[in-house]
Structures are given as structure tokens and as C-alpha cells.
N, CA, C and O atoms as a DFTB+ gen file, in Angstrom:
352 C
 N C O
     1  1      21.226      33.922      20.952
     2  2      19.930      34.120      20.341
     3  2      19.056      32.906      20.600
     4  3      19.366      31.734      20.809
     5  1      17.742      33.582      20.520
     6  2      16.918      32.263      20.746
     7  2      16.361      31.510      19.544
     8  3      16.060      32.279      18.631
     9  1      16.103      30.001      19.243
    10  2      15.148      29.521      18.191
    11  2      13.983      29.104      18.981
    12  3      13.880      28.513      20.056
    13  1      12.805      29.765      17.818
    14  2      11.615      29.740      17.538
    15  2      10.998      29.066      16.596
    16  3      11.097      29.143      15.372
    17  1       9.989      28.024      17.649
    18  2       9.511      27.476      15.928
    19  2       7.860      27.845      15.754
    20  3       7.157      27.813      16.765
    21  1       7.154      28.260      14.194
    22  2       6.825      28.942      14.408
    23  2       5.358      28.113      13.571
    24  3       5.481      28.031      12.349
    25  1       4.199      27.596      14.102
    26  2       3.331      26.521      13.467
    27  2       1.498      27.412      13.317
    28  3       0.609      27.801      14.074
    29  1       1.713      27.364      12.225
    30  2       0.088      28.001      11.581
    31  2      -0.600      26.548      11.064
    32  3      -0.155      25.592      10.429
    33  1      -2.026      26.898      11.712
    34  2      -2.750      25.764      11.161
    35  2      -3.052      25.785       9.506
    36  3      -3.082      24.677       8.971
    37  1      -3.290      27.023       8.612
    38  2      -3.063      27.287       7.295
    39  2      -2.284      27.707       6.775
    40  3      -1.720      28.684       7.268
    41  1      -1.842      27.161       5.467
    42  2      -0.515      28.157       4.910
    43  2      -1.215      29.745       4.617
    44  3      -2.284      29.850       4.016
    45  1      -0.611      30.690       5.023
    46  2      -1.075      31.928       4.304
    47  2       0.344      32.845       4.297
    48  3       0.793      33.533       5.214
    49  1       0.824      32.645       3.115
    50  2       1.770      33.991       2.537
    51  2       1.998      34.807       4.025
    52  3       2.991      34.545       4.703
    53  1       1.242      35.566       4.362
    54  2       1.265      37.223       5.055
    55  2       2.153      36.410       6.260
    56  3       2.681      37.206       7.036
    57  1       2.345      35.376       6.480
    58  2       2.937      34.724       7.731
    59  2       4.513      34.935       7.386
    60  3       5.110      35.675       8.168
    61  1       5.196      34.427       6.408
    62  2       6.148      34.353       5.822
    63  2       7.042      35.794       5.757
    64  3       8.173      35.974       6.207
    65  1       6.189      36.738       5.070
    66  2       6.282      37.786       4.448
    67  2       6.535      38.722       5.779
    68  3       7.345      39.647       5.728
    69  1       5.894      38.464       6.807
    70  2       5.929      39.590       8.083
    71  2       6.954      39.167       8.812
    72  3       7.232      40.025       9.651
    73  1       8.123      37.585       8.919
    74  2       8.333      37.521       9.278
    75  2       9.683      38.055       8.514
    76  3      10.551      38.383       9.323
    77  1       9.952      38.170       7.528
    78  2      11.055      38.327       6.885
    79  2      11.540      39.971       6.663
    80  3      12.651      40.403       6.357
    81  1      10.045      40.828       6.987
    82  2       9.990      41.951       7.301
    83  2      10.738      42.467       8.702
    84  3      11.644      43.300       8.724
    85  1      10.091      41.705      10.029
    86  2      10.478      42.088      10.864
    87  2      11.908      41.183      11.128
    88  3      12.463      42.005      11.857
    89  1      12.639      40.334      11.057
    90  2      13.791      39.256      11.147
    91  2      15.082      39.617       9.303
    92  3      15.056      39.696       8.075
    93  1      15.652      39.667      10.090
    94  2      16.849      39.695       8.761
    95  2      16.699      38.063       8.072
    96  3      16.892      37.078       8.785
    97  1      16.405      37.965       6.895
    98  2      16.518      37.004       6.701
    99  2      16.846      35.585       6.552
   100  3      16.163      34.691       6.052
   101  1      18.434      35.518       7.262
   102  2      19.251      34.763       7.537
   103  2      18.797      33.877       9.261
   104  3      19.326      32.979       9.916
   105  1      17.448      34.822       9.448
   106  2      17.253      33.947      10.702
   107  2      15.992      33.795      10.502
   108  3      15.237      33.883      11.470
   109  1      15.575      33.582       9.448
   110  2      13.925      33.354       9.096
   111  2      14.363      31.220       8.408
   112  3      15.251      30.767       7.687
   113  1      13.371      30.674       9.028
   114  2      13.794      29.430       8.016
   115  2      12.669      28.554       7.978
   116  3      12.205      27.821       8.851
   117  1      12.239      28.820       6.530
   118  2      10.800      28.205       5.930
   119  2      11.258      26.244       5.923
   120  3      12.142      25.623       5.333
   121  1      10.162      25.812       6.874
   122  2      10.655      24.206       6.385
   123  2       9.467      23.988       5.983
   124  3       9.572      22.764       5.903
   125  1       8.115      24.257       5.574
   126  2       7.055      23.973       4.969
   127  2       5.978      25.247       4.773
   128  3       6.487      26.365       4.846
   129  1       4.849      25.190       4.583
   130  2       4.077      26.425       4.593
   131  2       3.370      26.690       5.578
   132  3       2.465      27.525       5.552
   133  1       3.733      25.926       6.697
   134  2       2.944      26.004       7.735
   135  2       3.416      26.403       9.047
   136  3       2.814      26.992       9.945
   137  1       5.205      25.752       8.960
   138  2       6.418      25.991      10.139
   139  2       6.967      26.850       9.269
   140  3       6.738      27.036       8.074
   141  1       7.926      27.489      10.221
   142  2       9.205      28.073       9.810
   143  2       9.813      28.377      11.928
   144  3       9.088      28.328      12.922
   145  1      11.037      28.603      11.863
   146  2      11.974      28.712      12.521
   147  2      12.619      30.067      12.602
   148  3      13.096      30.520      11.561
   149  1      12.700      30.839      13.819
   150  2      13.433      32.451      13.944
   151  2      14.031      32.161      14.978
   152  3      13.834      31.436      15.953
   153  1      14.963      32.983      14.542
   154  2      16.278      33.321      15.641
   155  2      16.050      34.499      16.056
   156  3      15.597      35.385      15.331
   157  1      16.378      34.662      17.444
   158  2      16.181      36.519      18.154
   159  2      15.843      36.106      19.122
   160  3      15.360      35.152      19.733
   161  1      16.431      37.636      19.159
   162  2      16.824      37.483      20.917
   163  2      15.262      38.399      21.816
   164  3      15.274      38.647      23.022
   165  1      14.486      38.630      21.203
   166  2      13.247      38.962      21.222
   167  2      12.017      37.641      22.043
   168  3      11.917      36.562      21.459
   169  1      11.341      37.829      23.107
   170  2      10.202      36.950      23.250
   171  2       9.496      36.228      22.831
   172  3       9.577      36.494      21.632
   173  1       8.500      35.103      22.960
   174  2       7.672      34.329      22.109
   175  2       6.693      35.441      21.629
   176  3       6.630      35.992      20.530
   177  1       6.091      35.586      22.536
   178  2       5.381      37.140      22.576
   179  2       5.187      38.113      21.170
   180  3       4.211      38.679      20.677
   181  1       6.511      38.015      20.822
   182  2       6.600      39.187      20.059
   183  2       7.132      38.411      18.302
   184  3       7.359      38.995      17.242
   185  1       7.169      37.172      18.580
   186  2       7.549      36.203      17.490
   187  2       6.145      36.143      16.641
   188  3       5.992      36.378      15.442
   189  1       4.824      35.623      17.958
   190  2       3.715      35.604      17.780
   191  2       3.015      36.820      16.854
   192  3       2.249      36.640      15.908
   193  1       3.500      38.153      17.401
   194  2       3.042      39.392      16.881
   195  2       3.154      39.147      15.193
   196  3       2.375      39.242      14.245
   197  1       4.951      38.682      15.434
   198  2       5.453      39.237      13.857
   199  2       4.828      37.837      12.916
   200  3       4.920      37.667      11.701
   201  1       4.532      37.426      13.388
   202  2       3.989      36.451      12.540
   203  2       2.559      36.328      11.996
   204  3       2.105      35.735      11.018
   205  1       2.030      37.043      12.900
   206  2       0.391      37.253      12.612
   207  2      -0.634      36.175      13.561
   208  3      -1.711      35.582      13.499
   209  1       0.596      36.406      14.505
   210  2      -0.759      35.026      15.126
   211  2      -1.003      36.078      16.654
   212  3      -2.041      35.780      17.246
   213  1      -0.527      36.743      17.035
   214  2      -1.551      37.779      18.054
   215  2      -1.276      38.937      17.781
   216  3      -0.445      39.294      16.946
   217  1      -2.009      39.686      18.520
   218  2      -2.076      40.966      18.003
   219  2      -3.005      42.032      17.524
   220  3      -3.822      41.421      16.836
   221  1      -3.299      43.225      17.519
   222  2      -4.527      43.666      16.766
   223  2      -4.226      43.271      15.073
   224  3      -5.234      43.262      14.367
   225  1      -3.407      43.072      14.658
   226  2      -3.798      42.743      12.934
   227  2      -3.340      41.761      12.774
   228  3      -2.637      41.528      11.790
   229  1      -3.679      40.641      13.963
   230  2      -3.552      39.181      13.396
   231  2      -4.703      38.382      12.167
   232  3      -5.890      38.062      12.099
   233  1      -3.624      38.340      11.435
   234  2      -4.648      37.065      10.389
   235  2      -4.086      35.863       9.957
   236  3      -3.907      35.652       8.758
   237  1      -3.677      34.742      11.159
   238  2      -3.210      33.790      11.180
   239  2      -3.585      33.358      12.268
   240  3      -3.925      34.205      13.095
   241  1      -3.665      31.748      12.690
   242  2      -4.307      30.754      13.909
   243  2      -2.849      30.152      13.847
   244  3      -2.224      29.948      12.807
   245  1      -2.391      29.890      15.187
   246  2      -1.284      29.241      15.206
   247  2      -0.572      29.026      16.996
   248  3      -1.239      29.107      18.028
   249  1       1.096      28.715      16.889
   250  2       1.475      28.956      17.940
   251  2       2.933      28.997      18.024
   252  3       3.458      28.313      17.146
   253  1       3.560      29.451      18.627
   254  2       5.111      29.727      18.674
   255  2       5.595      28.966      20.004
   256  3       5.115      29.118      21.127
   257  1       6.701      28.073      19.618
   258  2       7.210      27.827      20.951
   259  2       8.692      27.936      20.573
   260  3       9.172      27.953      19.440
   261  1       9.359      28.011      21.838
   262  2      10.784      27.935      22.184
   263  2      11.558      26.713      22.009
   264  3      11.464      25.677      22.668
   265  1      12.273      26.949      21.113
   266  2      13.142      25.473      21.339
   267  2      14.419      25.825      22.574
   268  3      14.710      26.864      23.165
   269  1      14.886      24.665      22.612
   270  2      15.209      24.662      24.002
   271  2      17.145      23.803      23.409
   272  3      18.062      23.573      24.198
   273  1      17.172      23.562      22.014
   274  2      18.512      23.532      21.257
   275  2      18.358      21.349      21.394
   276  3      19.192      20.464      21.203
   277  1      17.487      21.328      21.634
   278  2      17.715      19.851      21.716
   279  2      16.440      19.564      20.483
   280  3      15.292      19.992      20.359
   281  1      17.399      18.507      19.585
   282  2      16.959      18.079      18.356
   283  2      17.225      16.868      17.679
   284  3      18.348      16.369      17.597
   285  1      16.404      16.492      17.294
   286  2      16.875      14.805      16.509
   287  2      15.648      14.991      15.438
   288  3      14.547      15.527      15.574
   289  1      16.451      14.144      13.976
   290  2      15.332      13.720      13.081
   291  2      16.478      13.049      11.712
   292  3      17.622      12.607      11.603
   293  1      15.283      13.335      10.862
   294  2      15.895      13.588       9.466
   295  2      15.296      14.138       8.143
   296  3      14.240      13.819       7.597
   297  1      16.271      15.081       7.748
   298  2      15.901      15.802       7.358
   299  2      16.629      16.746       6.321
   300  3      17.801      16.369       6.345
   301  1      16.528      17.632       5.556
   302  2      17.697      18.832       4.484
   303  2      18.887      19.108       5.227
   304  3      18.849      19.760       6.270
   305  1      19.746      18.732       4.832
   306  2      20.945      19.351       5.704
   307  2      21.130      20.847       5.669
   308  3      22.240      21.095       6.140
   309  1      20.520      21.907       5.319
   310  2      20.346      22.869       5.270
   311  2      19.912      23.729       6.707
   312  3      20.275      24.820       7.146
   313  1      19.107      22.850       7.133
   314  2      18.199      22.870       8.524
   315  2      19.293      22.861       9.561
   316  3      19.667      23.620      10.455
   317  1      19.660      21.663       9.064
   318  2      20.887      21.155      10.633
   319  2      21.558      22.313      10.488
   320  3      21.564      22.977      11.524
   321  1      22.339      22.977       9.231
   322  2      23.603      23.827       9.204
   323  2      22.960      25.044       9.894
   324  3      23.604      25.607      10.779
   325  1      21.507      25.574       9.491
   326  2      21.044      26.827       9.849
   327  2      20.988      26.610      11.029
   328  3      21.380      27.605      11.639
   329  1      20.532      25.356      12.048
   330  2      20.493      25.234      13.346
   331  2      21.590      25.463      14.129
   332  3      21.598      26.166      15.139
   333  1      23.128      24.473      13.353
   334  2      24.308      24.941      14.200
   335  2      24.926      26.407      14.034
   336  3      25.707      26.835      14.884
   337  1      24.455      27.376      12.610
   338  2      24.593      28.825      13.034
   339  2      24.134      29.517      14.333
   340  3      24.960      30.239      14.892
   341  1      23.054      29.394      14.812
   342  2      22.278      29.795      15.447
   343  2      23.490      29.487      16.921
   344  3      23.998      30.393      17.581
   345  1      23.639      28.504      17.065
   346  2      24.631      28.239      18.466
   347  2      25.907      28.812      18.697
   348  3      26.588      28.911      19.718
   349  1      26.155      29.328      16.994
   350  2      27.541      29.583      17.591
   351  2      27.822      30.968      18.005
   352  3      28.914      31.256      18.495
């Protein structure tokens, strides 16, 4: 599966909410109101859709990119654990 990270210039709810609609929840992962992180095996393309940032019923400004599994910081260990799900 792929990670997606997923950056709106405003927080708005409907971002969150569409993504948890279209993604099982376990691969949705809120780290502020502005990012969040998806797993799927689905396109940027279509990450963008479910999120509200293209599309005919987009109502969100933003952008989706691909992570590529390379990571450093610090941060909730929650993050790291949801990250090494994703690999295995």
C-alpha cells in the first residue's frame, strides 16, 4: 500500500470526514487539522478527490503527495507505529 500525506491550507471538518468515508479508518491518520496521512493502494489523483481538494465538489485548497517510506523527526509514537503498519 501506498502513504499519502495529505496538506489543506484551512482546517475544514468535510476534509477529515470524506476521508474516513472513502478509507477504512485504520488507514486514515489525523496529525493536525490541516495534515493527515492515507494508506491505499489507489493514486494521488484519487486521494485528492476523496479529500476535497479536486474534483467537481471540491471544497478544500490543498495538496497530496506520495511518501516515498523515508522518514525522520519527532514526534507521538502513535505515528511511527501507524507508519511501521503500513510496511508490513
Amino acid at each position: 500500500m501506498n502513504t499519502f500525506a495529505v496538506m489543506i491550507r484551512e482546517p475544514e471538518a468535510r476534509t477529515l470526514e470524506s476521508l474516513n468515508d472513502q478509507y477504512e479508518p485504520d488507514n486514515v491518520y489525523q496529525i493536525n487539522s490541516t495534515t493527515f496521512l492515507v494508506r491505499t493502494k489507489q493514486l494521488a489523483e484519487a486521494v485528492s478527490v476523496a479529500a476535497g481538494i479536486k474534483g467537481e465538489d471540491r471544497f478544500a485548497s490543498g495538496v497530496v503527495f506520495k511518501l516515498n517510506r523515508s522518514y525522520a523527526g519527532y514526534t507521538a509514537r502513535s505515528l511511527w507505529e501507524w507508519l511501521q503498519e503500513g510496511e508490513e
